[in-house]
C-alpha positions as CSV (number, residue, x, y, z in Angstrom):
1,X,2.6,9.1,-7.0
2,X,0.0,11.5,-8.6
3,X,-3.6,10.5,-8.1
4,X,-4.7,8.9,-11.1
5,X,-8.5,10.5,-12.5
6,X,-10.6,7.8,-13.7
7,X,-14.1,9.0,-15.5
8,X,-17.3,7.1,-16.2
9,X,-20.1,8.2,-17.5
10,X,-21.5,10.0,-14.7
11,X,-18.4,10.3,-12.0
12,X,-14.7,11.5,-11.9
13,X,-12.9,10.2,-9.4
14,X,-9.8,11.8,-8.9
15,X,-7.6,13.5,-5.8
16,X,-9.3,15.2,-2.8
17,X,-8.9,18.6,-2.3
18,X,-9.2,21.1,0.7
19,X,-12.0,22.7,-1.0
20,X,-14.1,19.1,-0.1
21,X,-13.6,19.5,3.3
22,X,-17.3,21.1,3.9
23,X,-19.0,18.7,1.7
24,X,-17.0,15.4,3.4
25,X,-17.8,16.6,7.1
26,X,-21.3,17.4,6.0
27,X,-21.8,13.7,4.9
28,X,-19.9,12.1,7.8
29,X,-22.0,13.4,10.4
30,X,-24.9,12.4,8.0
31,X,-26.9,9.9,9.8
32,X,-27.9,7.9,6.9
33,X,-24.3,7.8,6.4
34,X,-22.4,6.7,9.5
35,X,-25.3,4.5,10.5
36,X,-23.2,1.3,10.2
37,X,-20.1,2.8,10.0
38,X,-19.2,3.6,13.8
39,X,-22.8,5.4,14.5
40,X,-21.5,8.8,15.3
41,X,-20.7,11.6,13.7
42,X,-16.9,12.7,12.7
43,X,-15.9,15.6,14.3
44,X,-14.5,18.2,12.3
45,X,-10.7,17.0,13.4
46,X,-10.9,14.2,12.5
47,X,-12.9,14.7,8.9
48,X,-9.9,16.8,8.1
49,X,-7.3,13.7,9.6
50,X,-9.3,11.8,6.6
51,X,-8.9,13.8,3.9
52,X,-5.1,14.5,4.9
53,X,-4.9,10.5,5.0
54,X,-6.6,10.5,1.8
55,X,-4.1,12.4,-0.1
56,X,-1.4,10.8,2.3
57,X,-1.8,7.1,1.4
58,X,-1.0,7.2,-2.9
59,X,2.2,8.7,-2.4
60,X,3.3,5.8,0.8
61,X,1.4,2.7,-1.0
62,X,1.1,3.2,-4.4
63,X,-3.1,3.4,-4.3
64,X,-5.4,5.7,-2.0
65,X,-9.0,6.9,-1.8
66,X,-10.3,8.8,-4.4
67,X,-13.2,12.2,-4.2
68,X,-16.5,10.8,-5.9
69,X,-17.6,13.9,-7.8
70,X,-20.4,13.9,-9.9
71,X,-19.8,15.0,-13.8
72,X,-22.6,16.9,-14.8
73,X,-23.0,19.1,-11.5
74,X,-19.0,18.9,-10.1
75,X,-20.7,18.6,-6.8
76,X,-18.6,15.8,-4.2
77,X,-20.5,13.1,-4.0
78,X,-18.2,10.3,-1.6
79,X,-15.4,8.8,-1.4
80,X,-14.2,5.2,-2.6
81,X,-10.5,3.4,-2.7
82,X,-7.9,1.3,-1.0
83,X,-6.1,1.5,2.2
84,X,-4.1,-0.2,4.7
85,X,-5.2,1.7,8.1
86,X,-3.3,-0.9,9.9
87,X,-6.7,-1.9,11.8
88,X,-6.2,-4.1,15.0
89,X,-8.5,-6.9,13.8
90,X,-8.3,-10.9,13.7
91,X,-7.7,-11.9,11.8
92,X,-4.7,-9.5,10.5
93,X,-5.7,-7.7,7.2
94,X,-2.2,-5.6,7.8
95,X,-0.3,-5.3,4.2
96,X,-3.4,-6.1,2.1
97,X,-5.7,-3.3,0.4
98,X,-9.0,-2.9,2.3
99,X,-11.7,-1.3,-0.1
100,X,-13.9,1.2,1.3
101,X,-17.2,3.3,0.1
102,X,-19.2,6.0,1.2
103,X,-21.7,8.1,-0.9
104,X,-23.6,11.2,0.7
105,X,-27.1,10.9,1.3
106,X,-28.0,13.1,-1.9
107,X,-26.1,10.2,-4.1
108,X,-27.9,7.1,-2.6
109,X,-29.9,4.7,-4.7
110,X,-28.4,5.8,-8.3
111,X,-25.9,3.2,-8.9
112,X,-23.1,5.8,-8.1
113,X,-21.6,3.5,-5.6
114,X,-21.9,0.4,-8.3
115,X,-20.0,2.9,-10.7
116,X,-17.4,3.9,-8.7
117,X,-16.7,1.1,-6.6
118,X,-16.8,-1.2,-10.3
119,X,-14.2,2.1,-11.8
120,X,-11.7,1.8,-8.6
121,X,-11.3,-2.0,-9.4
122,X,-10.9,-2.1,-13.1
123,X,-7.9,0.4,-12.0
124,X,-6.6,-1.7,-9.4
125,X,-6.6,-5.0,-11.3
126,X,-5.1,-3.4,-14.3
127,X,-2.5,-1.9,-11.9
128,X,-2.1,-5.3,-11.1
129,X,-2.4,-4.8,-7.3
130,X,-3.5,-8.4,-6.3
131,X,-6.0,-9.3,-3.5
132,X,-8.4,-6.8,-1.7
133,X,-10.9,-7.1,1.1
134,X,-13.2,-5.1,2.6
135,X,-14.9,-5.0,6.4
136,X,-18.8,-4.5,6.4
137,X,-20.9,-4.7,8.9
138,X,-23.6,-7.6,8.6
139,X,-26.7,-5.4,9.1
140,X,-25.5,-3.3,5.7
141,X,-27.3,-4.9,2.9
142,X,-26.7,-2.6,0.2
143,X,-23.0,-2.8,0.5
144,X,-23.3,-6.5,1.2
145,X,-25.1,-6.6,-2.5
146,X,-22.2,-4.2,-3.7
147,X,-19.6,-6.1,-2.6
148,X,-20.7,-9.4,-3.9
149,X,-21.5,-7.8,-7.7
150,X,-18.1,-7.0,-7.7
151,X,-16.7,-10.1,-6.8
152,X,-16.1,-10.4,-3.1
153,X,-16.5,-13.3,-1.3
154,X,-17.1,-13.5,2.9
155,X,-14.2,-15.0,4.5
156,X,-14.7,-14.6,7.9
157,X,-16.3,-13.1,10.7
158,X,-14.9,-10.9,13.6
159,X,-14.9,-8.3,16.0
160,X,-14.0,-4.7,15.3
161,X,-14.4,-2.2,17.7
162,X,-16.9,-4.0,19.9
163,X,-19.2,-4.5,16.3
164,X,-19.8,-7.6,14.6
165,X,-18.2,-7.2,11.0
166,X,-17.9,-9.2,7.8
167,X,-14.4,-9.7,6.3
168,X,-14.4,-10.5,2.0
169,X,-12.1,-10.7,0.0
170,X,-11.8,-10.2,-4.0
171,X,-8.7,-11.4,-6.1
């Protein structure tokens, strides 16, 4: 399946490429960044491992991550999308798209996230892909206001990887 290119009035989101590798390991070893997502940085092996995922998911499931790039200035500004990263969490979220975010530092308090994250759903529910979640952890209050302007709703609470985390779900 070919990465679909979706375009607002500031972003395109559309495939990743090997050419953002530099600009996606510079913002996850970002502090501002990984701060509630795991706490350390990414190593360079496994930023790469992400971007190969990236790529690797649209062709297995039929949706994926998307590069954030900002229109005026083609610089990468995140990433946002779906996966199934068949997380060892309880309850199971195997089989059901999990949204994720991530915007570098540089991109923070402009709305980009609102815009993209609002872009990747209007594509998914016209795809007609059905229910999504997403895992965030409670401390994370931006993305907790993202998340619920877009519709999700906390289900649950759990444990993943020794962190306290928030499961909603959308759809």
């Amino acid at each position: 399946m070919q990465v679909p290119v979706l375009e607002t009035a500031r972003l395109r989101l559309r495939a990743h490429s090997v050419s953002d590798f530099p600009a996606l390991l510079a913002m996850w070893s970002d502090a501002a960044v990984i701060h509630y997502i795991g706490g350390k940085p990414k190593p360079p092996d496994e930023c790469w491992t992400r971007l190969l995922r990236y790529r690797g998911l649209w062709p297995l499931l039929g949706f994926g991550y998307w590069a954030v790039e900002e229109r005026a200035t083609g610089r990468f500004a995140g990433d946002v999308g779906f996966a199934d990263f068949h997380r060892t969490l309880e309850p199971s979220i195997h089989g059901v798209a999990e949204m994720g975010w991530v915007l570098g530092p540089d991109f923070h308090g402009k709305g980009y996230a609102s815009e993209a994250v609002a872009a990747a759903l209007a594509w998914f529910d016209a795809a007609g892909k059905g229910r999504s979640v997403c895992i965030i952890d409670p401390a994370n209050e931006p993305s907790m206001r993202l998340a619920a302007k877009n519709g999700f709703n906390e289900y649950c609470r759990a444990v993943f990887m020794g962190d306290e985390v928030i499961l909603l779900e959308r759809g």
